[in-house]
TIDREN-263758 format. One record per residue (C-alpha): residue number from 1; x, y, z. Coordinates in steps of 0.2 Angstrom, whole numbers, always signed. Layout:
N
+-----+-------+-------+-------+
: seq :    xx :    yy :    zz :
+-----+-------+-------+-------+
: NUM :     X :     Y :     Z :
...
+-----+-------+-------+-------+
END
This chain:
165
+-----+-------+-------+-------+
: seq :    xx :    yy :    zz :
+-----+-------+-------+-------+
:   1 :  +401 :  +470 :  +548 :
:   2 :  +407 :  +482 :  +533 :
:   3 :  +399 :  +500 :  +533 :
:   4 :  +394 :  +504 :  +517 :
:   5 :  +393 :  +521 :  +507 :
:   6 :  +379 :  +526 :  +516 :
:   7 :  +388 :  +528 :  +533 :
:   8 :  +402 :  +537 :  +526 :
:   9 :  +399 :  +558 :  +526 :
:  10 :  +411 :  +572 :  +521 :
:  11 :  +409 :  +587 :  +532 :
:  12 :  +411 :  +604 :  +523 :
:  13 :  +428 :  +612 :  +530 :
:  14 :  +434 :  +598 :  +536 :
:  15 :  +448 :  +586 :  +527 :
:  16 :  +445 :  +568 :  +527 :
:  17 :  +430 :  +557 :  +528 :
:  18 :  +419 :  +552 :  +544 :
:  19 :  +407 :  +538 :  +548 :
:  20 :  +390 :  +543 :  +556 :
:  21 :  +390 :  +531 :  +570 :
:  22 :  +373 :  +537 :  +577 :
:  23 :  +360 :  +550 :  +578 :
:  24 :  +358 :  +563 :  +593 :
:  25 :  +343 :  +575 :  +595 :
:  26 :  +356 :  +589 :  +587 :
:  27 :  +364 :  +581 :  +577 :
:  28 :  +375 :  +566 :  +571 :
:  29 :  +390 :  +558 :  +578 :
:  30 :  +405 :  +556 :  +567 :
:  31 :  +420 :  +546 :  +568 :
:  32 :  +435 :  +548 :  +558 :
:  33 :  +441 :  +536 :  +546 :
:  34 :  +460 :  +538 :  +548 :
:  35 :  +472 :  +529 :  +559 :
:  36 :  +467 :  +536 :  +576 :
:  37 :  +449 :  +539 :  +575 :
:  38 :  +443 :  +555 :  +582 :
:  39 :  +425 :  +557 :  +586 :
:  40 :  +414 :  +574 :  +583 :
:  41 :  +397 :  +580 :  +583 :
:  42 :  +391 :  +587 :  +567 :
:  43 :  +375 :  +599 :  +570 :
:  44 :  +362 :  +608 :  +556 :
:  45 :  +377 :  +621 :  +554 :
:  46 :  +388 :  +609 :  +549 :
:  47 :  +385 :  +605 :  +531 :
:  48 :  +388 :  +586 :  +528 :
:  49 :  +387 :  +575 :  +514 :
:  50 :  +385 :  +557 :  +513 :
:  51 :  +397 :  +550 :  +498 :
:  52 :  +382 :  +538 :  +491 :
:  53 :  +372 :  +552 :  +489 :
:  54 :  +386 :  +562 :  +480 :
:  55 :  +386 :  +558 :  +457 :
:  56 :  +399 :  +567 :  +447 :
:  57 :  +392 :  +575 :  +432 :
:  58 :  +392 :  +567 :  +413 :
:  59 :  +388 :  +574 :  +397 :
:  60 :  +380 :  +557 :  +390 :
:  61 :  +360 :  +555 :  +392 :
:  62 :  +360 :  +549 :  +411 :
:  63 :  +369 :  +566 :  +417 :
:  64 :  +377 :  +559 :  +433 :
:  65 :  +385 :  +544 :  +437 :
:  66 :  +382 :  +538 :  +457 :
:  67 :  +402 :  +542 :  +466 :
:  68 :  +402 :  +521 :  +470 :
:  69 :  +400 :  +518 :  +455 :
:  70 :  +416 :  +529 :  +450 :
:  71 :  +424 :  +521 :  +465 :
:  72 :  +422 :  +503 :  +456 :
:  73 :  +427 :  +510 :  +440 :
:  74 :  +444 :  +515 :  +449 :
:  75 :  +445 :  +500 :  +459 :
:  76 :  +445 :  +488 :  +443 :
:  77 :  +456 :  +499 :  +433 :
:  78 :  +469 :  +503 :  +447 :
:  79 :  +466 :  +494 :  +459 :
:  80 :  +476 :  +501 :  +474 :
:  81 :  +489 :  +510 :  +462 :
:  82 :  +482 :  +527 :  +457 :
:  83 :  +492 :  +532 :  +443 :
:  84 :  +493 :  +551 :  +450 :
:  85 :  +515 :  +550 :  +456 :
:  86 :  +519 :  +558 :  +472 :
:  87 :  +518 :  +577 :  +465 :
:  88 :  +503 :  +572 :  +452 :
:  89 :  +500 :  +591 :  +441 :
:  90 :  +482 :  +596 :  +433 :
:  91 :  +484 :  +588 :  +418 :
:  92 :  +487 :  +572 :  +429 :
:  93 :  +472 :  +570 :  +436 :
:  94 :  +462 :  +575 :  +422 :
:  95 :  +470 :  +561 :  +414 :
:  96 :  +464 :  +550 :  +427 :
:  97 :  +447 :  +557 :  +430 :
:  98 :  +448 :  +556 :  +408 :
:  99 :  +453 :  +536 :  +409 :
: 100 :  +438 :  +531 :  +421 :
: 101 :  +425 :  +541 :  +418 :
: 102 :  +429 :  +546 :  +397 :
: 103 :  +413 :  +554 :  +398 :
: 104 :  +413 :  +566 :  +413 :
: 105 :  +409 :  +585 :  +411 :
: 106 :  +423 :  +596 :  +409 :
: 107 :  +415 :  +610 :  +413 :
: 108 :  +409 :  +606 :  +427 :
: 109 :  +420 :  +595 :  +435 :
: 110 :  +433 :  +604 :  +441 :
: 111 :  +449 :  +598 :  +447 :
: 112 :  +448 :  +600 :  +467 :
: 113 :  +434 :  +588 :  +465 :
: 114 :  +445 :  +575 :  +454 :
: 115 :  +458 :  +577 :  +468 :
: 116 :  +445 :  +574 :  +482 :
: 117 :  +439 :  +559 :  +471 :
: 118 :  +455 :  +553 :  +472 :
: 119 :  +457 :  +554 :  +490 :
: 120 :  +441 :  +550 :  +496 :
: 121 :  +445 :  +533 :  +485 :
: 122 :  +461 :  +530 :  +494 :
: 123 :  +452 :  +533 :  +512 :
: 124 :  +437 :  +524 :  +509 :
: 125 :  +447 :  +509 :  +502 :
: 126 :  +459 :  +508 :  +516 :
: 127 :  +445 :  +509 :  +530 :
: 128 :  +427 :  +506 :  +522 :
: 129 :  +430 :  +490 :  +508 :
: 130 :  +419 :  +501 :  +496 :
: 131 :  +418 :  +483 :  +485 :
: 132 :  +407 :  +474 :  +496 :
: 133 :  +393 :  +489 :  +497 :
: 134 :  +394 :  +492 :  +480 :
: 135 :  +393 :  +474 :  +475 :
: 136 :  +378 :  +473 :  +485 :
: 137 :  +370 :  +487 :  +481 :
: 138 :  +371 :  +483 :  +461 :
: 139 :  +368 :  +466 :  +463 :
: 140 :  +350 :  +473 :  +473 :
: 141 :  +348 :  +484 :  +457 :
: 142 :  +350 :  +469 :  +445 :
: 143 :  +339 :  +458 :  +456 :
: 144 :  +321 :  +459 :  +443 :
: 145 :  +306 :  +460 :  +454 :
: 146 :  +299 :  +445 :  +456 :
: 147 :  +315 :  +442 :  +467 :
: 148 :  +311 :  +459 :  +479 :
: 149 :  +297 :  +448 :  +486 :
: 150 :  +295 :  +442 :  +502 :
: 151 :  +297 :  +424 :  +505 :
: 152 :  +279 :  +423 :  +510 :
: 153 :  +274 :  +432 :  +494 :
: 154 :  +284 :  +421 :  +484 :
: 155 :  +276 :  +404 :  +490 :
: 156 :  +258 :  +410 :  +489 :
: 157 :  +261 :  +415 :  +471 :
: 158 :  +271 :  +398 :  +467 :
: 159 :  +255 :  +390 :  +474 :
: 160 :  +244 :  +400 :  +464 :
: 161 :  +254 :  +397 :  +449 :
: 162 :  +254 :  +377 :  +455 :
: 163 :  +234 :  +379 :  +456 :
: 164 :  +231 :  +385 :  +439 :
: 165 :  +242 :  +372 :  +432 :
+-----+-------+-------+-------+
END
């Protein structure tokens, strides 16, 4: 079963990205998405940050556009190759952040978070699949209404339909 971006947190002062496994009475327990996982406790103290609740700032009318979103921008455009080099400079990964998202906020965008994006990107599509999550997820955003309902729902509205036919 794929986790999605929901299960994938950063922890302030700490690299690299961590999935919560489960919740404890003080906390959550972590486990690291790299090669040999390591597993922590992150309590109140630690501040953590789940990657679906993080946007990266625009200047067009929405303000913000949701970091899967930016993740599948990447993914379609690169796909696995970044175009960053091995010793990528400022002006690199503005570029980058320029050629996926033209309408990103310069001013407050700033470009330790380009260069998280960037790894966050590489780790969470080596260990998490981002693709299927975020194919799910917009596919439940596109699905109208009328869809959301539950099965039993759906037939006793069908049969309503049928009766005043």
């Amino acid at each position: 079963m794929p986790i999605d971006l929901r299960q994938v947190a950063a922890v302030s002062g700490q690299s690299g990205l961590y999935r919560v496994v489960k919740p404890t009475r003080t906390g959550v327990i972590l486990e690291s998405l790299e090669e040999n996982p390591k597993t922590m406790v992150a309590q109140a103290r630690h501040r953590m940050s789940l990657l679906d609740e993080i946007s990266i700032y625009t200047t067009d009318g929405e303000g913000t556009v949701p970091l899967a979103e930016v993740f599948d921008r990447v993914n379609q455009k690169f796909g696995d190759n970044l175009p960053l080099g091995d010793k990528p400079e400022n002006e690199d990964y503005k570029e980058f952040m320029a050629s996926v998202l033209p309408t990103y906020d310069e001013e407050r965008v700033y470009v330790s978070d380009m260069k998280k994006l960037a790894t966050w990107y590489a780790i969470v599509k080596k260990h998490v699949g981002f693709t299927e999550a975020a194919k799910s997820k917009s596919e439940a955003a596109e699905k109208p209404e009328a869809d959301k309902k539950a099965p039993a729902e759906k037939k006793a509205s069908k049969k309503k339909s049928e009766e005043q036919a």
